[in-house]
C-alpha positions in Angstrom: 0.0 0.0 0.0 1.5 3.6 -0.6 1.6 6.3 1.3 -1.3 8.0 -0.3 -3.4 5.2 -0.3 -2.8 4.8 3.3 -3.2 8.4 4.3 -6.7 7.9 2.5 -7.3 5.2 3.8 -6.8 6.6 7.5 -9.2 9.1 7.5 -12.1 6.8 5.9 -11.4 4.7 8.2 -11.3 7.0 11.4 -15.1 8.3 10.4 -16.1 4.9 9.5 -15.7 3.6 12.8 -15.2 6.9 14.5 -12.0 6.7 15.9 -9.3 9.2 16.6 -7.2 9.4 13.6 -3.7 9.4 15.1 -4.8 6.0 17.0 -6.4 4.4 13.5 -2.9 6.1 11.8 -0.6 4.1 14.6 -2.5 0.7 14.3 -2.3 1.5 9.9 1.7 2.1 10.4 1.9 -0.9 12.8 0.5 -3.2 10.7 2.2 -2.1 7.5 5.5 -2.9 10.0 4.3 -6.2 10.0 3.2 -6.3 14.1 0.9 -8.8 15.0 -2.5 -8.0 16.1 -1.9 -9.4 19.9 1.1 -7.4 19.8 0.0 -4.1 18.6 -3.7 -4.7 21.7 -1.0 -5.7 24.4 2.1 -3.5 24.1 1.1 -0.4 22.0 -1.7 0.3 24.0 -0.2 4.3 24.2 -0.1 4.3 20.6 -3.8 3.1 19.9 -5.9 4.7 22.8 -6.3 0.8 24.4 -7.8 -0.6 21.4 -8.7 -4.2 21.8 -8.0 -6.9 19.4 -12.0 -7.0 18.1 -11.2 -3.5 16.4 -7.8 -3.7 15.7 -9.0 -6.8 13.2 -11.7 -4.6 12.2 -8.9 -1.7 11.0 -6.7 -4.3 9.2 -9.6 -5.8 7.4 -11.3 -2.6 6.2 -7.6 -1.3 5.1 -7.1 -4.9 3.0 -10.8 -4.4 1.6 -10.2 -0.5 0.3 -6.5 -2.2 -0.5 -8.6 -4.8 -3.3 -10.8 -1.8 -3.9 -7.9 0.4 -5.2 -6.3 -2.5 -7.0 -9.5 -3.1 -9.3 -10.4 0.2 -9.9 -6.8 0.7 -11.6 -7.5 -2.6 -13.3 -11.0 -1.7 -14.5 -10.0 1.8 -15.8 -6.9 -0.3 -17.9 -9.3 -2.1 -19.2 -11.8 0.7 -20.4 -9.1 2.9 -21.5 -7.4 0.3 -23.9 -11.2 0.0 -24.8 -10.9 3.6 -25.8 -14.1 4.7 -24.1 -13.0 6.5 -21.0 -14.3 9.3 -20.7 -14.1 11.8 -17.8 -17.9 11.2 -17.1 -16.8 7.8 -16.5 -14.0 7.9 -14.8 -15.3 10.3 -11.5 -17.7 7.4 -11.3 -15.3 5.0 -11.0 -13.3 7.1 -8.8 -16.3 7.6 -6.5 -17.5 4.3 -6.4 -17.3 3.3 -2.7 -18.0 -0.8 -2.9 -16.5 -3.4 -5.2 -20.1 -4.5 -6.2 -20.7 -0.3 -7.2 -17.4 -1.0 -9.1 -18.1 -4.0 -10.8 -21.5 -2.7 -11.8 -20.2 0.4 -13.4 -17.8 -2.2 -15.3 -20.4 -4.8 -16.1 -20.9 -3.2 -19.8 -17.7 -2.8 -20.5 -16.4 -6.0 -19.5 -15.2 -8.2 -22.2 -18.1 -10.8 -23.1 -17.9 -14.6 -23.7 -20.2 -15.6 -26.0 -24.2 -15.3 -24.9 -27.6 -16.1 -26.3 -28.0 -12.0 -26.3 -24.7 -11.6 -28.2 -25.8 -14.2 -30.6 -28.9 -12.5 -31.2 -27.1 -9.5 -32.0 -24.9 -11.0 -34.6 -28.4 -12.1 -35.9 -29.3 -8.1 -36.4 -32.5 -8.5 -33.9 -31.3 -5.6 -31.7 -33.3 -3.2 -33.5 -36.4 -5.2 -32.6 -35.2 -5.5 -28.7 -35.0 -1.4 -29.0 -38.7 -1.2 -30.3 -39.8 -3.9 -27.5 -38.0 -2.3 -25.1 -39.2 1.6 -25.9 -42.6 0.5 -25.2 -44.0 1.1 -28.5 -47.6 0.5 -29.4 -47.5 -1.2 -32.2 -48.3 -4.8 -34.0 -45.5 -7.3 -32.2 -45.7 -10.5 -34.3 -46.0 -8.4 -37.8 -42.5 -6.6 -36.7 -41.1 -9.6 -35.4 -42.1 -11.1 -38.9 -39.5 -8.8 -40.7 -36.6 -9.5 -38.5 -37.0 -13.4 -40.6 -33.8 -14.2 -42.5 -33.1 -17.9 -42.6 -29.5 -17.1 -44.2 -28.6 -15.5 -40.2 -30.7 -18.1 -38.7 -33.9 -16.5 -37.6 -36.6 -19.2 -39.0 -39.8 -17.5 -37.3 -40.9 -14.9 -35.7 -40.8 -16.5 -32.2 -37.3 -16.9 -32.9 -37.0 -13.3 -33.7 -38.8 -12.5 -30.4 -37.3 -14.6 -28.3 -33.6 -13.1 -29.6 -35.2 -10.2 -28.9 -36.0 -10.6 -25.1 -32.2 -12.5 -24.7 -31.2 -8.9 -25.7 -33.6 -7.3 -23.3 -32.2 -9.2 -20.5 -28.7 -8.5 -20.9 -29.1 -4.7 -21.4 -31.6 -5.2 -18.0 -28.9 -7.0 -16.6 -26.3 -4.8 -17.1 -27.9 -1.5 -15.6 -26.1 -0.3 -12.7 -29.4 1.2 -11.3 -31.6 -2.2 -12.2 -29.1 -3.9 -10.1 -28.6 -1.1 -7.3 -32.8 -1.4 -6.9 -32.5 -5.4 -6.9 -29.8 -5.5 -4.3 -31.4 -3.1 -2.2 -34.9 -4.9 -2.5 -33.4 -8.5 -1.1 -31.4 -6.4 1.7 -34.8 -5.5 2.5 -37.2 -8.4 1.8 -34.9 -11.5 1.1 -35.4 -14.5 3.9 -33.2 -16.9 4.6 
């Protein structure tokens, strides 16, 4: 971790749990000396205002998690710039992202694909159909569906052509960082075990 990082890291840190900030910058420095956490509870006691082992852990863990935090944001923003579609929009978000799961959704439509139904469906040409379905038009769904037919890109019937349709539906669904914000939210709230 540097020293930047760390600094960064201190002062998150000493809100999150609100600590004083020279004790949570003692334990940070101790730890990155390689002490032990029975050493640091039992002899440094001056150093950390008496903090016990419980919240030591606590401090090392959340500095290792923000640690992984750091290290796939730089990975993620690689990625999208050798993508060429960084753009400064894009990367304050990913700056400001505060969980790895807020991270990885931001990245989810830029991440490079395997091979899926939806993708398929796209090479097919049916995406204009899944922007009609999904714009909510009014209009005649099986005669539409019967011009996206072209046996040559595999699309036999118009059930085929719908059912390409919805794959690509589902993976732009999928792939909205507020769809899946709302979803996680709802099973923090109403999910039993």
């Amino acid at each position: 971790m540097n020293e930047d990082n760390r600094a960064r890291w201190v002062d998150q840190i000493s809100k999150e749990f609100s600590l004083p900030l020279k004790n949570v910058k003692a334990v940070a420095t101790l730890l990155s000396e390689d002490a032990t956490i029975p050493f640091i509870s039992r002899y440094r006691k001056e150093m950390t205002g008496s903090m016990d082992e419980v919240m030591i852990s606590k401090i090392r863990d959340r500095i290792e998690q923000l640690d992984e935090l750091d290290k796939r944001r730089e990975t993620i923003i690689t990625s999208i710039e050798k993508q060429d579609k960084l753009t400064p929009e894009l990367m304050q978000t990913i700056v400001m992202a505060a969980t790895l799961a807020e991270l990885e959704d931001i990245y989810l439509p830029f991440k490079p694909k395997r091979k899926t139904r939806a993708s398929i469906a796209k090479e097919k040409g049916l995406e204009p159909l899944g922007r009609r379905i999904f714009e909510q038009e009014s209009f005649k769904l099986t005669e539409v569906a019967a011009t996206f037919i072209d046996p040559e890109k595999g699309v036999s019937t118009a059930d085929e052509a719908l059912d390409g349709a919805r794959d690509i539906i589902a993976e732009w669904i999928n792939e909205n960082q507020d769809a899946r914000n709302r979803v996680r939210i709802l099973f923090q709230k109403e999910a039993v075990i």
